[in-house]
C-alpha positions in Angstrom: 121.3 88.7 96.3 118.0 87.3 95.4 115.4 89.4 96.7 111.2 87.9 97.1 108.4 89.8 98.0 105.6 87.7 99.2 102.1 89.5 99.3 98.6 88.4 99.0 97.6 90.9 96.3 98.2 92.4 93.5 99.2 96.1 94.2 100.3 95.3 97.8 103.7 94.4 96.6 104.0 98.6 95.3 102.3 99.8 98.4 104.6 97.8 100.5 108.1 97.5 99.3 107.8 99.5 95.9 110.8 101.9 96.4 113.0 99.9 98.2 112.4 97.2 95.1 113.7 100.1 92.9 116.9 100.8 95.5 118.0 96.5 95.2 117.5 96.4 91.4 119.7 99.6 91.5 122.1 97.6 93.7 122.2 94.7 91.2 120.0 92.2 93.3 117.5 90.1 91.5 113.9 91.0 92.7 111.2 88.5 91.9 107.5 88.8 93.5 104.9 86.0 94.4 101.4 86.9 94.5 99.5 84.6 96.2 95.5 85.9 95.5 94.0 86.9 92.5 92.9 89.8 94.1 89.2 90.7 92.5 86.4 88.2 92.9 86.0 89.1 96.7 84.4 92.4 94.6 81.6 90.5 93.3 78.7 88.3 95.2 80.0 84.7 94.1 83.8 84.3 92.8 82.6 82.6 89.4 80.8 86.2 88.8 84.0 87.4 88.2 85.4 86.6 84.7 89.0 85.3 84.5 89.3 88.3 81.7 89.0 90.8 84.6 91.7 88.8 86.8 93.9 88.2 83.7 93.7 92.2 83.2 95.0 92.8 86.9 97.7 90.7 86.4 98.7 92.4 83.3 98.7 95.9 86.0 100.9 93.6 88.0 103.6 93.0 85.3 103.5 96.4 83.8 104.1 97.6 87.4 107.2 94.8 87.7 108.8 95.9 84.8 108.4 100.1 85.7 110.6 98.6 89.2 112.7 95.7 87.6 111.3 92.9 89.1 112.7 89.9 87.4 109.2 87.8 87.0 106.3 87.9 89.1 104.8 84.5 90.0 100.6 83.9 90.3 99.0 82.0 92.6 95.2 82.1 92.6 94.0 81.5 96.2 90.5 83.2 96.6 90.5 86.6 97.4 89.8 87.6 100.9 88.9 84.0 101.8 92.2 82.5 102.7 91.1 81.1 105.6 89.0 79.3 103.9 91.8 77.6 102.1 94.3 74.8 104.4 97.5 77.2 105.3 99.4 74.0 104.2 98.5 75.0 100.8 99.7 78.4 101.1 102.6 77.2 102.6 103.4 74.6 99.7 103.2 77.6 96.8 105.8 79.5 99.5 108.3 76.4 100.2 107.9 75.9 95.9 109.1 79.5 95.2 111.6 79.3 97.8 113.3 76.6 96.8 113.0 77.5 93.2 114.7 81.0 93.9 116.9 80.6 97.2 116.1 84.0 98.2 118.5 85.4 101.2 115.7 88.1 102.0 111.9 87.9 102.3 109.4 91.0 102.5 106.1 90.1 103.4 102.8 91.7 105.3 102.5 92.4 108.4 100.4 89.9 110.7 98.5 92.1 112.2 96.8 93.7 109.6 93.8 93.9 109.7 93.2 92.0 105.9 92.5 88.1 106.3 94.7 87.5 103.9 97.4 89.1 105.0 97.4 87.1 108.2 97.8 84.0 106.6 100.6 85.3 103.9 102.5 86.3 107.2 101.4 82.9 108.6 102.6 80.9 105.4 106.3 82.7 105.4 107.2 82.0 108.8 105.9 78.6 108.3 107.3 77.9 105.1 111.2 79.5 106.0 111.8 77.6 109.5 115.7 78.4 109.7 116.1 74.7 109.5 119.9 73.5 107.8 120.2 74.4 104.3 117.5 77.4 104.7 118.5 80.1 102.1 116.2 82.9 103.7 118.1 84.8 106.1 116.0 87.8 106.7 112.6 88.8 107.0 110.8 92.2 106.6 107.4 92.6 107.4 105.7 95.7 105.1 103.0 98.1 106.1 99.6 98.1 103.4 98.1 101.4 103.6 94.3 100.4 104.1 94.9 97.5 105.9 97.5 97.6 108.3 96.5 101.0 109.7 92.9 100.1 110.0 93.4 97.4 112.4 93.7 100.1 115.1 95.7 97.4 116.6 97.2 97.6 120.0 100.5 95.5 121.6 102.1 92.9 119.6 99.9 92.9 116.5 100.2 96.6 116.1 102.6 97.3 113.8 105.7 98.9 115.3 108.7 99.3 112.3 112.5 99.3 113.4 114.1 98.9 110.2 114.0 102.3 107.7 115.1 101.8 103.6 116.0 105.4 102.8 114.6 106.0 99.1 116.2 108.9 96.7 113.9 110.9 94.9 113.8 108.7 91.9 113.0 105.6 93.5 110.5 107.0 95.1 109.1 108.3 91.7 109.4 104.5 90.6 107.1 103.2 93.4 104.4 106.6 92.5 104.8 105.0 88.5 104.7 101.3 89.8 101.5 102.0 91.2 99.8 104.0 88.5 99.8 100.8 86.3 97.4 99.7 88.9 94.3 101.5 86.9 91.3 99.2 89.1 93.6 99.6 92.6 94.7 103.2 92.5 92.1 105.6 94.4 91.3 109.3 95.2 92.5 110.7 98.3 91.5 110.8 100.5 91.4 107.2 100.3 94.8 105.3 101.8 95.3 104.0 98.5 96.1 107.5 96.6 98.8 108.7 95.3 99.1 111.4 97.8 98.9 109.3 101.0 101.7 107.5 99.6 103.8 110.5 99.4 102.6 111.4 102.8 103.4 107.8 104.3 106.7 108.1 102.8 107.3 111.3 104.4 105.9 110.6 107.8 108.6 107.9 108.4 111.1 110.5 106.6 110.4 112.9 109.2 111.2 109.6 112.0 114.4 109.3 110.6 115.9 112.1 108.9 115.1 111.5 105.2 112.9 113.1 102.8 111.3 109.5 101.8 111.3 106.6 103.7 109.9 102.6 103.2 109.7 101.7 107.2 109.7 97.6 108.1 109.4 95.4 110.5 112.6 92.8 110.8 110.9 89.9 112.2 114.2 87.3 111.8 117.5 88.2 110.8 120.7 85.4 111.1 123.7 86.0 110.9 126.3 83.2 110.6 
């Protein structure tokens, strides 16, 4: 099958969807990422402070991190960081509907859209938009990822909190991929206690372990599946 992750950053496809990546490349599916921010100049006071030298080194994390998990290619977009809605969503939509057509992906994982991240919102916006299971639609499933740091600080409530009923059970190894994945990340990766550490993504893992018997654990949200 052909496998796309949609996420708004760079990192966020690891954080999200990192081990289960591993667990369909060991499967034989093809695994291909779009990354629809550049993820850094929301860092700085005006975007054009940031050089395209300090983006063009967070992609090179990005691809380092692809090739530790076997993604096939990771594709750039360069909406502005933690301003999507200050972009059309018919934009984001148009880079989606490109990549899906391009790849004919059966399964999608994307962010959750309730987090509490702007961007993240509008990601989740852009996929539903963009895969309307209209005739001829290749996408047939839909999994909506947790982002330590932003989906858990929405303290969200009802619908937009995010309630997974879909759990990827990860061996050991691919579990070590995702920890490696992320290290390539050098300006992303954090201290714990920070969400973003290495050891709160051991303990995320574990947390939805202990929900479902395993030892490490990816948990989802399947917001459409069809079956035909």
């Amino acid at each position: 099958m052909n496998i796309l992750i949609v996420a708004a950053h760079p990192d966020d496809e690891i954080l999200g969807v990192g081990g289960t990546v591993a667990r369909h490349v060991e499967n034989g599916d093809e695994v291909y990422a779009l990354i629809l921010g550049e993820g850094q100049t929301s860092r700085f006071d005006k975007r054009e402070d940031a050089g395209t030298e300090i983006v063009g080194r967070l992609h090179d994390d990005t691809r380092q991190a692809a090739k530790v998990l076997g993604i096939r290619q990771v594709f750039f977009e360069d909406f502005p960081d933690n301003r999507f809605d200050s972009v059309a969503l018919l934009e984001i939509v148009k880079a989606v509907e490109r990549r899906v057509r391009e790849l004919a992906p059966q399964i999608i994982y994307t962010h959750h859209g309730g987090d509490l991240n702007v961007d993240h919102q509008r990601t989740s916006q852009a996929v539903l938009t963009a895969t309307r299971p209209m005739k001829g639609q290749s996408v047939k499933e839909i999994y909506a990822f947790e982002t330590v740091s932003s989906t858990e600080w929405n303290f969200a409530y009802g619908d937009a909190q995010f309630a997974p009923n879909v759990f990827v059970k990860l061996t050991k190894e691919q579990f070590v991929k995702k920890v490696r994945a992320m290290e390539a990340y050098k300006t992303e990766l954090c201290q714990y206690p920070h969400p973003r550490s290495l050891e709160m993504l051991e303990a995320v893992a574990r947390r939805w372990g202990g929900v479902c018997g395993g030892s490490y654990v990816e948990a989802f949200e399947a917001v459409r599946i069809l079956r035909e």
